[in-house]
Structure formats: C-alpha cells, structure tokens
N, C-alpha and C positions, 0 to 999 in steps of 0.2 A: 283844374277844370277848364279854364281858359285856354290852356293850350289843346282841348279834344274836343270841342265846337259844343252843341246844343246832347250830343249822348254822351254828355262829361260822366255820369252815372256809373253806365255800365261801362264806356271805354275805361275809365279809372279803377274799375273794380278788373277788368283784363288785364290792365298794366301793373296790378299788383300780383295778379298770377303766375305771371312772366318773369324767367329769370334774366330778362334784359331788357332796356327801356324800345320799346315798341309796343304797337297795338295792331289785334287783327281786326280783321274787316272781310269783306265778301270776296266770293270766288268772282272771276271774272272771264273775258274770253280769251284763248290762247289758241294760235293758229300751229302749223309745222307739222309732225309726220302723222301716220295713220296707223302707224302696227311697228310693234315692237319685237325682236327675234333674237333667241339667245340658245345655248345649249348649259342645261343647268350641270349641275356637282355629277350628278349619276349619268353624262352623258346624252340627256335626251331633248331633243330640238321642240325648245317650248316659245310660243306664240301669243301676242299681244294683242288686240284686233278688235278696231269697232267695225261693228255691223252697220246696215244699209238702214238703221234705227235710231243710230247714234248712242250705242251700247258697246261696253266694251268686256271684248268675250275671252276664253281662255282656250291655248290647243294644246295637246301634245302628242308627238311627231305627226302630224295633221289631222288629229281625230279634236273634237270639238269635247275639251270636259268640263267648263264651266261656263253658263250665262248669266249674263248681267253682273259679271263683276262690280263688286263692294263692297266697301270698308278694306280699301288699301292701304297697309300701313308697312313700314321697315325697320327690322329688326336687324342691325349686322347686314349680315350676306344675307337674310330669308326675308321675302314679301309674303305676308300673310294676306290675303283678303278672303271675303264671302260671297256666296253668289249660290245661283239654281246647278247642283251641281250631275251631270252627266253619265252614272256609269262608273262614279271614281269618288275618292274619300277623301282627298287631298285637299287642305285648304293652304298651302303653302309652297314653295319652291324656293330653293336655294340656288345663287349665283356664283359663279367663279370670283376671283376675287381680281385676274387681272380685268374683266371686264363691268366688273362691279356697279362704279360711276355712270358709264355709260347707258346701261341699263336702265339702270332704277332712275334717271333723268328722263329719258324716254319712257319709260311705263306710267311714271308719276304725272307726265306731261298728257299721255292719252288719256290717262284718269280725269285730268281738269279738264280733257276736251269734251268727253263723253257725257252723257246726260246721266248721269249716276246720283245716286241720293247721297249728301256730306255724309261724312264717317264720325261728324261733328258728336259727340250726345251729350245727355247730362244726364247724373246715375243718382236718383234719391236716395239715401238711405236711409231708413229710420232706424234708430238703437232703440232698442225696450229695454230690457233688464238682462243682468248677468246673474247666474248662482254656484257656488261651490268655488269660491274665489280663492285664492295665496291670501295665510293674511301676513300682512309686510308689516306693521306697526308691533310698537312693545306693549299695546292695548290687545294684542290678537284679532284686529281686525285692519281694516283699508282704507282709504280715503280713495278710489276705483272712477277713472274717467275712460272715455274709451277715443280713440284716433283712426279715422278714418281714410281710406286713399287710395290710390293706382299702384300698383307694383311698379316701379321704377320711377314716377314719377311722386321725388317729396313735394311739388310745390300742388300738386292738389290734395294735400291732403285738410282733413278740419276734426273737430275732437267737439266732444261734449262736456258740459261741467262736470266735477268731482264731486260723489256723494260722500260724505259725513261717516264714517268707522262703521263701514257694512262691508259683510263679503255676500251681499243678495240686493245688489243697487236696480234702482229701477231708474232710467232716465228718461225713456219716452220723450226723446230728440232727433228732428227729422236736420241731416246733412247732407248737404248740396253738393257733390263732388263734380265740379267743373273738368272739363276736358277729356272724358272719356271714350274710350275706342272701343269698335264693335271688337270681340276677340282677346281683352284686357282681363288679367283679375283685381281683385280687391285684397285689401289687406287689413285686417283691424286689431289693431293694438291696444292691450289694457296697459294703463298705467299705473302706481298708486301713488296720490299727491302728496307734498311732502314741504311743509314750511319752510325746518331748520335743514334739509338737507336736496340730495338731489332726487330726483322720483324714481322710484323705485318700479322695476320690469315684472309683470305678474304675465302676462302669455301674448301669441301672435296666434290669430288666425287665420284662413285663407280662403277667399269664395271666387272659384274658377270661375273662365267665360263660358265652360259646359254646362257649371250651375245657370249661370246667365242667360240662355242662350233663348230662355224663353223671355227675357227682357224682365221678368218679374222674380224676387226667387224671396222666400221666408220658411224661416225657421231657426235651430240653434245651433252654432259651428263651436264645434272645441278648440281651449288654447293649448296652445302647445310650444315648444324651445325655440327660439328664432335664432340659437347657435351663438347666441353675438353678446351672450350677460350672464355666465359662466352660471353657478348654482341658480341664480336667482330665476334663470331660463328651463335649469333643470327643473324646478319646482314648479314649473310650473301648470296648473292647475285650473278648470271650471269651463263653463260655456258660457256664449253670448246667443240672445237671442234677435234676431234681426230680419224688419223687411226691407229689399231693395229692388228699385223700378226702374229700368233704364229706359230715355225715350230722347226722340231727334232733341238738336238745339238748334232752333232758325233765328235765335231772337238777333244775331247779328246782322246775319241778312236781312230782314224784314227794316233793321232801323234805318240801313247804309238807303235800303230802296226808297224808305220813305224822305229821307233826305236829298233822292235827286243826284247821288254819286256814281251810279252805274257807269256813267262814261269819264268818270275821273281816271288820272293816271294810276300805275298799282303799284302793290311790293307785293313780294311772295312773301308770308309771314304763318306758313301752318305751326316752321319750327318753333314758332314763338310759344304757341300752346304746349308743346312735347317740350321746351327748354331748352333749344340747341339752336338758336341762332343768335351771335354774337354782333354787337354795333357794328363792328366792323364789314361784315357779311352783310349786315341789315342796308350798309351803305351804299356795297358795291352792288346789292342787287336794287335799290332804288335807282343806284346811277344806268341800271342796266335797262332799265322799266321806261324809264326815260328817252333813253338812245333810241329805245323799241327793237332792243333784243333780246325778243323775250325768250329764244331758246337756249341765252346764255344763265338765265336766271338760274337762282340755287332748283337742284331739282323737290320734285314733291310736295311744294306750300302752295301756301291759298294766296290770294292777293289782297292786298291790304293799303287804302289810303294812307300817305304820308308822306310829308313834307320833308328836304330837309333842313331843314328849321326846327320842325319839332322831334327831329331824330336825333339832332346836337343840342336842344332841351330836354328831353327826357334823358340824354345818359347825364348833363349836367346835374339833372335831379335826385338820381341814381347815387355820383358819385358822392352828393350835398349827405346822404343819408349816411352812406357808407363813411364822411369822415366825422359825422357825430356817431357812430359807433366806436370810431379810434377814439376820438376825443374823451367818452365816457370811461374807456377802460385806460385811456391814459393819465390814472390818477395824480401821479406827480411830475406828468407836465414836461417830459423828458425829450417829447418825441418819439419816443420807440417803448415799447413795452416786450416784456417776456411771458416767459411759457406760464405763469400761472395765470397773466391777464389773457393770453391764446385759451387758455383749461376754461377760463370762466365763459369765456364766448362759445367754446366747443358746447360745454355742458348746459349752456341757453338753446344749443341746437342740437337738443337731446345727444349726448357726449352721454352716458352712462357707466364708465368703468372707473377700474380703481385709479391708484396711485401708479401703481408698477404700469397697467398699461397703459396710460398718457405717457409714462416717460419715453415708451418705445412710439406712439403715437407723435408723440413733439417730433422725436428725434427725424421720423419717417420724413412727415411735414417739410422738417428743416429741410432735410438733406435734397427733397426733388427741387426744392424750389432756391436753393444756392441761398440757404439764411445763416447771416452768423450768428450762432445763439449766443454769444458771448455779446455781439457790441445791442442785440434786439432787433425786433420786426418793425419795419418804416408806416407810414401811410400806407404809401403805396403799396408795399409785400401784401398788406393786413385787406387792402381792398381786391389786390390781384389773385388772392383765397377768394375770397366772396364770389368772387367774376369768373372763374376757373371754372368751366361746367364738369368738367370730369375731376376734378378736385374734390376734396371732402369737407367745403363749408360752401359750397355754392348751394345758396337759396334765392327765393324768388323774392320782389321787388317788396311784397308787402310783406310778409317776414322780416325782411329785415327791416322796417320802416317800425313794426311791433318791436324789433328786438332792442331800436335807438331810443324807443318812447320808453321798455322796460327798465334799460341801460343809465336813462339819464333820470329816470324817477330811483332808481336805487342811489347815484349818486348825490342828488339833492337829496335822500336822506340820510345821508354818510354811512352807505351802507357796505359790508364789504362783504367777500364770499363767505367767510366764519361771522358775519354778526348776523345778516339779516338772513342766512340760507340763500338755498338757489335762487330762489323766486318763481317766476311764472316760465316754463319750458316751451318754448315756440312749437318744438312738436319734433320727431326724430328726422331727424334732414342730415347732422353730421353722417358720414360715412367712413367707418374705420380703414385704416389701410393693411393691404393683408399681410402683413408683418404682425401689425398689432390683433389679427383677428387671428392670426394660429397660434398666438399666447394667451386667449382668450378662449381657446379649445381644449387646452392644454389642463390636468385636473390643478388643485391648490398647489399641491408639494410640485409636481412637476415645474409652477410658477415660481417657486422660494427655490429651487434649484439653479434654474436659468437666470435669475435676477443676481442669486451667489457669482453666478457664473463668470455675468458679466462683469459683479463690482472686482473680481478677482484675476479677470484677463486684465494687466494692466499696460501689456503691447498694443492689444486689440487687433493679435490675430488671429482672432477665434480658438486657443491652445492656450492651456495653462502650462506655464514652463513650470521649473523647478522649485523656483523663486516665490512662484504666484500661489504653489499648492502649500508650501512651506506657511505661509500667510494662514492661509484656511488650518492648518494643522496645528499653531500654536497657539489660537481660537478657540480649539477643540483640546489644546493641554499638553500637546509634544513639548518636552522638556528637553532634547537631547543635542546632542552636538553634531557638527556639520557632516561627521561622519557617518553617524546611526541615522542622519536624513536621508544620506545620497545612497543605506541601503535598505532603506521605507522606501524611496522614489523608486530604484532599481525593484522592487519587489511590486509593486503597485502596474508598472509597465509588464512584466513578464504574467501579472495574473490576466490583465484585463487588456492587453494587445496593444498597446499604443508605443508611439515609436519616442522616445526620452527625450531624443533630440527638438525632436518638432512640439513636446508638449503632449498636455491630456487634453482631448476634444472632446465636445459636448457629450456626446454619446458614451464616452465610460466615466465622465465624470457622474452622471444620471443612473449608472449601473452603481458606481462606485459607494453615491450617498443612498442607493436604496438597498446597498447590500448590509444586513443587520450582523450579519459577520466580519465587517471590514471596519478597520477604525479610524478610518475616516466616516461612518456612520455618524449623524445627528438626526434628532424628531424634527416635526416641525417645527415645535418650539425653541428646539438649539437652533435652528436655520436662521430663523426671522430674528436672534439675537446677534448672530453671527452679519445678517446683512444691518443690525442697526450701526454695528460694533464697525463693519467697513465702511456704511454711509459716513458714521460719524471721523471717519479717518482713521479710525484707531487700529493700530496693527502692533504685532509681537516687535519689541525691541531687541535687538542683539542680546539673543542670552549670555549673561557673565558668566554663568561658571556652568559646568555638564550637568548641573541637577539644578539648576532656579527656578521654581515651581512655579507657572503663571495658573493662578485657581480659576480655571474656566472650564475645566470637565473632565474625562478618564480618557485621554485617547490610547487608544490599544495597538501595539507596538507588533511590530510582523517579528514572529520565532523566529529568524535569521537576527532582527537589531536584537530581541531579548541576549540571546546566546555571546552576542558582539558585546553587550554590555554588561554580562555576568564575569565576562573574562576581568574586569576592573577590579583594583583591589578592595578587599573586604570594608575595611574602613569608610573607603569613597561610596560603597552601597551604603553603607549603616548612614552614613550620613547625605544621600539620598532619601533613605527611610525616614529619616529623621525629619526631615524638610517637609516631605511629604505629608507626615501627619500633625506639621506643625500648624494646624488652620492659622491660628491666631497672627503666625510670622512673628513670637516676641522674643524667638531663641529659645523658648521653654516649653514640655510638653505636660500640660496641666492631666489632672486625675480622669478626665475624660477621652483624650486622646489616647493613654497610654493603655486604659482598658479596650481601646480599638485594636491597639496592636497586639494585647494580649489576648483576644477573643481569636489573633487571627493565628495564635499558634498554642492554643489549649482549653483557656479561660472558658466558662460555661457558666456562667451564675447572675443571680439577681443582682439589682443594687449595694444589696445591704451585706453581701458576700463582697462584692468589690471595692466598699468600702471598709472591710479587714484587710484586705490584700495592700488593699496603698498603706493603709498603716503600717503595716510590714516593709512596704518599699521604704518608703519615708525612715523607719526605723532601718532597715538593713544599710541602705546607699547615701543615706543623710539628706535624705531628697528637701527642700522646705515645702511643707503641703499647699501652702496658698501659689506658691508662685510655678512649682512644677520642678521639673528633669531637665538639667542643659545637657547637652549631647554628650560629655565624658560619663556623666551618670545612666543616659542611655545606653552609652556601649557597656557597661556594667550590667544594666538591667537584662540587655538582650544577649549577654555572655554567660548570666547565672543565673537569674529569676525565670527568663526565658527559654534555657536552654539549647539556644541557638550558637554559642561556641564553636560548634565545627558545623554550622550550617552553610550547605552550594552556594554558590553565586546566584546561578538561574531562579533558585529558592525566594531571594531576597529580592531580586528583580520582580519574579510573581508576586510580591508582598507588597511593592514597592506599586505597580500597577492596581492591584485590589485595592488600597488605601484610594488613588485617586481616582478611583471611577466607583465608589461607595460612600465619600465624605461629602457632604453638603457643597452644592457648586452656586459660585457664587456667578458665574459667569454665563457660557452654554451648557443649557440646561439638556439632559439627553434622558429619554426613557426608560422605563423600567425593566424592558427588552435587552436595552444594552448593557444595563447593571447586570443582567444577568448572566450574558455572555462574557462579561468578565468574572465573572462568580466560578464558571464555569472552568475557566483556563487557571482558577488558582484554588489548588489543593489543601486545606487546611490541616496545619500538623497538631502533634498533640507531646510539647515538649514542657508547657507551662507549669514549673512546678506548684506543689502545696504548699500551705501554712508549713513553716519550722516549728516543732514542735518547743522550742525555745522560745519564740515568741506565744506562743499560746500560751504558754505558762505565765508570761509579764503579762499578758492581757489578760488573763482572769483574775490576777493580782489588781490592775488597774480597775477593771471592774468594782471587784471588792470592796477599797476605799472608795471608790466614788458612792458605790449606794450606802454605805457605812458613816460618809463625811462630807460638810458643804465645799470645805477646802483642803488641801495638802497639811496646812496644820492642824486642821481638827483630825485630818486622819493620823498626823503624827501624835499627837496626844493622844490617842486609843491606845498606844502601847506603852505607855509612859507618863509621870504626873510632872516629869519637871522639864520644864519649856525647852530648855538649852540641855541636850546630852546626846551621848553615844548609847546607840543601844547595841549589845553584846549580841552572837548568837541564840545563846538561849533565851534573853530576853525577846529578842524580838519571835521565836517561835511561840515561846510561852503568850506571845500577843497575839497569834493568828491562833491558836488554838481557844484562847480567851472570849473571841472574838467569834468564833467558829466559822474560821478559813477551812474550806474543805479540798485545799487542791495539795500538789506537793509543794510543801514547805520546804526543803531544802533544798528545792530546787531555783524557789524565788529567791530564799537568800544568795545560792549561788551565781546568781544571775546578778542580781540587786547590786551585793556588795563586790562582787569578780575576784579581784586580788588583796582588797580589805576584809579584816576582821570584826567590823561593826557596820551598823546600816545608821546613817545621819538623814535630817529631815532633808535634803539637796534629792536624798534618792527616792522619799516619798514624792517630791516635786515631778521629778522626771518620769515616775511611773504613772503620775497625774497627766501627765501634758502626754504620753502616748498613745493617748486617744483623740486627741486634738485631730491628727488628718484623718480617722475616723468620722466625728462629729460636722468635718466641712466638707466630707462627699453625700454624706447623710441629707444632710441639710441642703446642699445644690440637690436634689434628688426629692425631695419633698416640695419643692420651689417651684420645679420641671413640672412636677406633677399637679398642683397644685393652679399654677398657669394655664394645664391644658384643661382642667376641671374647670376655670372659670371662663375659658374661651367658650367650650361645649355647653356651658350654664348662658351665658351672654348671647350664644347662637339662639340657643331655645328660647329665651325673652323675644328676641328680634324675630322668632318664626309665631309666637303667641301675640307679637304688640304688648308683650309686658316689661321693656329693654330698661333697667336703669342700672347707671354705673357705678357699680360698689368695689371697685378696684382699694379703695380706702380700707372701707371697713375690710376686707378679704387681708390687706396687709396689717393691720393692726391686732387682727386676730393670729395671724401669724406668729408674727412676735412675740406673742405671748406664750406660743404654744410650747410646753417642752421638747426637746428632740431626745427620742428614744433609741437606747442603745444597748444590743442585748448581746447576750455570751455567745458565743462560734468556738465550735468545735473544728471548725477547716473544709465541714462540707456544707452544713445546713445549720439555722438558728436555733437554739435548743431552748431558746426563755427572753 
C-alpha cells in the first residue's frame, strides 16, 4: 500500500489483476498523425480518420461506414470496434500481417487521440440458482459452485461459494468481473467441490456479446462439453440461471483526477488489464514516456503513473510470491522439485485430468521449455511458467499470492496431495497443451491404446519394431519360438500394410487392438493390465524351451504359425498340451484339468459321471488320485482313454490354443468375445471312450461291500467265519449269493482273483480303496459347490444388512456330512 500513494485500495486490488507487476491509470494526451490507411485481407482500402469533432470515424475505399468509433480492441490480425454504423454490418476488419504492427500502432494511437468513451467496463453478474445438475459424488448428489469470467481472459475470472450435496443450488451471488470489453463473451463454469480429491467438471456455458449487446441480459443458459474433461464433459448436464449488467468503469479516472496527476509523466498500461504486458516492455515503454516519445510507445494502452522505483518493486514483489510457491512445494528442501510437485500446482490452477494426461502434459511443459526431468525444475524454470503469458500456468498477481497463502497453509499442516486432498482450486487458469488436449478427445480405449503404445515404442520412433510387438504378445500368452514370431510379424504386416522394416505405426497398431478377430486383441481390462504389467517393468523373459506357458491369456496364433507348428513332432505337441493345461505348474494334471481335456474331445457329463471316469483312469494308468497325471501317463491317457493315437498335428495345436484362451487367466484378462472366437476356430471331436465294461463290474462289487460293511474286514468276514483264510471259488460265490450280490459273479471273481484260484482279504482291500478317487472328485465338487452357495448367501445378508460370518459353522457342518456315492451304469446315475 505504500508503494501506490493514497488509492493503495483500488491500485492493489488492479495489481492483483495483472498478470505482471504494474498498475493502470488514466488516459492521457498523445500527439502524432491524424488518419490511419491500410488495404485489409480482401483487398480493400480501408481508412482511419478523426473528424473536424474530434471522432474518429471508419472508410471503406472512400465511402464513410462507421461513426464514432468504439470500443477498439485487437484480436490477432482483426480490430474489432463499435460505432453508428453506415449502410454496412461490419464491425471488424482484418490486416495483412506484413503490415500488421504498423497499423494497429497507428489506429490504437488515433483512438487515444480522439474523444471516444473508454472501452474500459465492468460486467455485474449475479448467479441465482442452477437445476438439473451432473451428480458427481457417491451420495448422487454435488457440492456445485459456479466460475465466472471473459473468454480468454483467466485473470478475471471469480466464482461463488459451493452448496452442500444439491443438484438444484441456489446461490444468489452478485460477481464483479473486472476488465471487460464491449464485443467480449462471458464464460460460466460449474464446478463440484471435492475435499479428498480434485473438483470435479459438471458443464460450461456461454453468454455472447450479441446476448450482451443490450448491456443487460437474464435468464437461463445451458451447460454443455468444454471438450477439455473427457466423459465428465460428456455428461454433462442442467442450466444456470443468470442476471448480467454491463456498464462504463471511470472509477480510475475519476481517482488519478482527484489526486492532481493529470500532467504527471505516463506509461501506456491497457495491456496490463488484457495480461500481455511484460516488465520488461512495462520498462522500455516508461523509459520511452520519459524521452517523450511517445510514438515509440507500445501501441494500443492507456497511460498509467509510474515510477521506476516502483516498477523494480512491484516485480520484486511478484518474484517474493512466486518463490514462496517454490518454497511450499519444495517439501524436502532439494532445490528443484518434479512432476508431481509441477501436478499439485497444475491441479491448484484448475489442472483437471487423469494420470495418463499429465504424463503427456509434463512431458509437453518439459520439452518447450529445455527442463531436465531427470535432475528437476529450478526456481527459476518454476517462476519463468508462472511469468510466460502464452504458457500454461501464467496467472495473475493475486492468484498466485492466494495459491502461496493455500500452499503454505497446507504445508503447516503436513499436508500432502493423498492426505489432505486437493484443497481450495484458484479457479481454471491452467491451459492444456494441444498434444495433451487431443488425448483428451480421444474415447477411453482409444486412451489405454496409445499410452500401450507408447510404454511399448522403446526406440521412441513412433514404430513398434519386431522386438517391441513381441513384448506386448507374450503379455497376451504367445508361447512360441523365434521362428513362429517372425511368422506372426510377417502375417500381421501383410494384413494391415505396414512396412516390417520400419515397424507398426499408431494407426494399425489401433486397428490391430480393435480388431476382435486378431490376436493381438485385449478388452479394456487386458489393456490397463498389460500397461500396469509395462509401467511396472515387467516384460516376457527369454522363453526356455518352444512350449513355456507364461499364464497371462489365449493369444491366438495366425493359421500359417498353427500349420508351422503342427509340423513338430507328436510327442513335442502332447507335451505342449500338457503344459498347457497344467494351471497349477506342479508337473501333474489333477482330476480337474484332465476333465478339461476330456470335454475337449468327447466327455459330456455332470460331476458325478466324471468322477467314475477318473476312477477308471486312476484304476487303468495307475494314476495316484490326489496328486494327478505326470506326462508319461498323459501320453497314455491321450493314446487310449482319449482316443487321440492317430490324431493331426494341426488338431492338437487347436487343443493346445482352446485350453489357453478358456482356462482361468491369471494375467491379461480378455473378454468373453474373444473366448469366443477361439471357441470358434476349434472343433470339438468325439473320440473319448466309455466306462470298460470291466471296470463296471469291480465297481458295483466295490459298491456292494461298502453299503454291506464299515470296513474291508467286516466285508471280508461276510463270506467267511474265520479271520485268516483263503476263500475258494465256490465259497466265495456262495457268499454273494448269500449276501444277495445281484451283478455277475463270475465275472468279479475273474476279475478279483485274475490268475489265482482263491480270493484273500488283500483283494477285499483293493476293491475297497477303488473308489477312493471316486470319493475325492465327489467331494472337491461338493466343496465348489458349497463355497458358491455361501458366497451367494453372504451377498444376500450384505444386500439385506443381515451379513454375519458363519464360514465355521458351514465347515463344521460339512464335515460331518456324509459323501454320497451311487451305482453308474456308464451313462447316467441309477440309485
């Protein structure tokens, strides 16, 4: 306040508006030419010219089309102004651009000469209520403030408080938008406020200077997509209701006059309100003001008291602010901070996107401005963002003076971005860069595409070599050798055009993962695991041997490698096969696996059918039923149980791919679309033999004594009173008929005793224990079933509020329960 005399007030309140340390002040008088003359974009000789009034009027090729020009302002190459206009509709004209400069220094300079009313205003807005709001919270409702301001300019913008979990807020808050121009629109932006996170984008919408035009405008404008906050834009939803008044702003002039400065020395400072006049400029045009040449000055500002003294204090003040910003975010004190202390300042200056687009965001940042990301951002880097008018964190003097006061109240309370949430949002000032805004356009999948893309270019010439696609395909579960790669690559180039040499470029890579035919196919869900799997480093190791199953999904192999790799010897498939369906990896393929294999070439039956059939395996190949099938008993099963002995190559390959792209993936996870389309490419045979009619016969014997006896010896004493003996043929038939066995008895004996003439309690044993891998597929099958039953019981508590956890008692009861085990005929349960 000291350094801005006796209207420290409102001068302080302008120099917080400013995105650089100066202040304005009043117009003043400027002497030098009288008419301004240029030939615009379309050729036609347009004319500048005060009248004999001291007005300054508009020609074109010497017809008179507007008087009293006002409200001159410059966009680019086009002066807009307003005026009484002629016979013509035009309120603007565009400039060549080699004469660009010269122009608009001279027009802007007849403007200040001319007796014209300031372009200066100030735009009331009142906010009343919004209804029909996005609701953004997991309450289904909003915490809804609304932002108000000038289209292109952030530093006038101002916002109202946030109401309380409504999508129908009423605020009835009147905002003062400083700096406005006749011929400007407005912008208002709903936010919804957010604690633990950052605020959330609910609509933009837009009140042109045509709505304006009458200086007054009310009523309710709809929100709508501002392009720039992907779904959350899309969603977006409701109206605002609003009155807005625009009317002159003299209160500068009025104060400078009452103070006596009218014949003080000047600066030109309009750019100071618009945000584009830099110390540096602010300098050479005091030093110009000074000299008294005043046709050197910058063109188009107002003039403005100041010293300088207080021009090399106010940027002192400026920079005092901007290095308690550095200082706040530089928690440990290193001197330099990174991209996540950059993300936390973005996201203070309304920064709203994900993850993925900061990364391309930082990176943008880095690279215009020569940062190493690797050694961190200095002071200085961190203040020459702030100061950068056409950069994407320049804001004005009092923003950031709010963002130091937020910055260093978060850090006295040890707060970081994950404990205490965002905090208080200064209001949307960041400005993406348009790299990061066309990934931002871009739908979800299209985003997990190009972020693959890039973790997988590891040249970084925009082309995935051979090498890089390889990476992504063994991600997705390619098992094969360098050979059946190089003709998946070669098949991949000749479908989708790209040249082998040079690599796959974005655009067929984007075909490539959206073709549900191609298998290089993943969902979204494989993608996002596939980029955790490359963030985190992890990539396919040198496969050891042509079949090493890495369990991360079914990639699906192009009919030229199938065909390359059915030519392999038999054995090398089978135990491919083998690998394949060995989830576990323990060497052995237990009772669950092998009925996968057997469904895939005949098998059709429930549980309780599959678990006779293992009993038969078990009994035929010596299987052990808890621990499974090592691979020599495989190639037995799949030689004679399966019927696969003289089965193709190509056959076994189809088997070999159906297995991995239907067994539980532990890795990338891929859609039910793509299972299908491997469902599709493999033909199910029907080779799997029946029950042996041999073994049927032992198991309804096994049967028998078990419901006859608690144990092998009580069932051996049924046929017999003395503990230790041999029983003869006859005796032992005369014991199933005793007994009333009703199956063929001669067949059990011959089964029983084989090349012996008597049946001893060892053979009671073993027809006892042949129902053992019976009883433990039964039972894993009851367990399955059993678990899903209490999940589905556990859900339903949890959807009633009646959840308690009886996982005990459910196993105790268990336990107890007996497992039932009934007679099979070979097709279906008979008892």
């Amino acid at each position: 306040q000291a350094l801005c005399g006796t209207s420290s007030a409102r001068r302080l309140a302008a120099w917080r508006r400013a995105p650089r340390s100066v202040l304005p002040g009043r117009r003043g008088p400027m002497g030098g030419i009288s008419e301004a003359s240029f030939h615009d974009t379309q050729g036609r000789t347009c004319l500048f010219k005060l009248n004999t009034s001291g007005h300054l009027d508009y020609y074109i090729d010497g017809r008179q089309k507007v008087q009293q020009v006002k409200g001159l302002r410059v966009e680019g190459d086009t002066l807009h102004f307003q005026g009484k206009r002629l016979m013509c509709s035009e309120n603007s004209t565009t400039i060549p651009k080699e004469c660009r400069d010269e122009v608009i220094k001279n027009v802007q300079a007849l403007s200040a000469k001319a007796n014209t009313p300031t372009t200066a205003m100030r735009c009331f807005v009142e906010v009343r209520s919004a209804t029909g709001l996005r609701a953004a919270d997991m309450c289904f409702k909003s915490d809804p403030y609304c932002i108000c301001g000038i289209v292109g300019k952030p530093h006038s913008r101002d916002r109202t408080r946030f109401k309380s979990r409504t999508l129908e807020p009423k605020w009835n808050e009147k905002l003062d938008i400083q700096d406005y121009r006749i011929g400007e629109d407005l912008e208002i932006i709903v936010m919804d406020h957010d604690y633990m996170s950052k605020d959330d984008f609910l609509g933009r919408a837009l009140v042109t200077s045509q709505q304006l035009s009458s200086r007054v405008f009310e009523g309710e404008v709809k929100l709508l997509d501002d392009g720039r906050h992907g779904a959350a834009g899309r969603n977006a939803k409701g109206t605002v209701s609003l009155r807005i008044r625009v009317e002159p702003d003299n209160d500068d002039a009025d104060t400078l006059a009452e103070q006596g400065l009218d014949d003080a020395p000047v600066l030109g400072a309009e750019a100071v309100m618009a945000g584009t006049l830099t110390r540096e400029r602010a300098a050479t045009a005091r030093r110009s003001a000074l000299s008294g040449a005043a046709s050197s000055r910058e063109p188009g500002i107002l003039d403005v008291v100041l010293t300088e003294e207080e021009i090399a204090e106010l940027a002192a003040l400026r920079d005092k602010v901007a290095a308690t910003v550095f200082d706040c975010l530089d928690r440990c004190e290193q001197g330099t901070i990174g991209s996540a202390e950059v993300r936390e300042l973005a996201d203070q200056l309304g920064f709203t996107c994900d993850d993925a687009a900061w990364d391309i965001e930082f990176k943008e940042v880095a690279s215009a401005r020569n940062w190493d990301i690797e050694f961190g951002v200095t002071e200085a880097q961190l203040r020459s963002l702030l100061d950068d008018e056409a950069g994407p964190g320049c804001c004005t003097n009092g923003v950031l003076e709010d963002l130091a006061d937020e910055l260093r109240r978060r850090r006295a309370a040890g707060a970081t971005q994950d404990g205490l949430g965002l905090g208080r949002v200064m209001g949307a000032f960041w400005r993406c860069s348009p790299k990061t805004q066309a990934f931002l356009d871009l739908t979800p999948r299209d985003k997990l595409i190009q972020q693959a893309f890039g973790l997988l270019d590891s040249s970084g010439t925009g082309n995935l070599s051979k090498a890089d696609m390889w990476r992504y395909a063994t991600l997705l579960g390619f098992d094969g050798s360098d050979e059946e790669w190089a003709i998946e690559f070669k098949g991949m180039s000749q479908e989708y055009g790209f040249n082998r040499d040079r690599g796959i470029d974005p655009d067929s890579f984007s075909r490539m993962l959206n073709n549900h035919q191609d298998g290089a196919y993943a969902d979204d869900d494989g993608l996002r695991r596939a980029i955790e799997a490359l963030e985190s480093g992890q990539s396919a190791s040198l496969v050891p041997s042509r079949f090493a199953v890495h369990k991360a999904g079914g990639y699906m192999l192009r009919q030229e490698t199938r065909e390359f790799r059915a030519a392999l010897p038999m054995r090398d498939l089978i135990r491919a096969l083998f690998n394949a369906l060995d989830e576990g990896q323990n060497y052995y393929l237990g009772p669950d696996e092998v009925k996968r294999y057997a469904e895939m070439v005949g098998f059709d039956g429930d549980d309780e059918a599959w678990a006779v059939q293992w009993a038969e395996l078990c009994h035929d190949y010596s299987v052990n039923p808890k621990l499974g099938a090592d691979f020599e008993q495989f190639v037995k099963i799949v030689n004679g149980k399966a019927g696969q002995g003289r089965a193709r190559g190509i056959d076994v390959v189809d088997q070999i791919e159906h297995v991995k792209s239907t067994r539980s993936m532990v890795g990338v996870c891929r859609s039910s679309a793509t299972s299908a389309r491997h469902s599709r490419a493999f033909t199910k045979q029907s080779t799997w033999q029946p029950l042996a009619d041999n073994f049927q016969i032992l198991r309804r014997f096994a049967l028998f004594i078990r419901e006859s006896a608690a144990d092998p010896d009580s069932a051996f004493m049924l046929f017999t009173t003395k503990r230790f003996c041999r029983l003869s043929k006859q005796e032992f038939l005369a014991g199933l008929d005793a007994n009333g066995f009703d199956g063929d008895k001669e067949a059990v004996f011959r089964l029983l005793a084989l090349a012996s003439n008597c049946i001893v309690k060892k053979h009671f044993k073993w027809a006892w224990n042949l129902l053992d891998a019976e009883e433990l597929v039964l039972e894993r099958s009851r367990r399955r079933g059993q678990t899903a039953r209490s999940i589905a019981d556990n859900m339903n508590r949890v959807a009633t509020g009646a959840y308690v956890d009886e996982r005990g008692a459910h196993d105790r009861k268990a336990s107890q329960a007996p497992t039932a085990i009934t007679a099979f005929d070979g097709a279906s349960p008979v008892g």
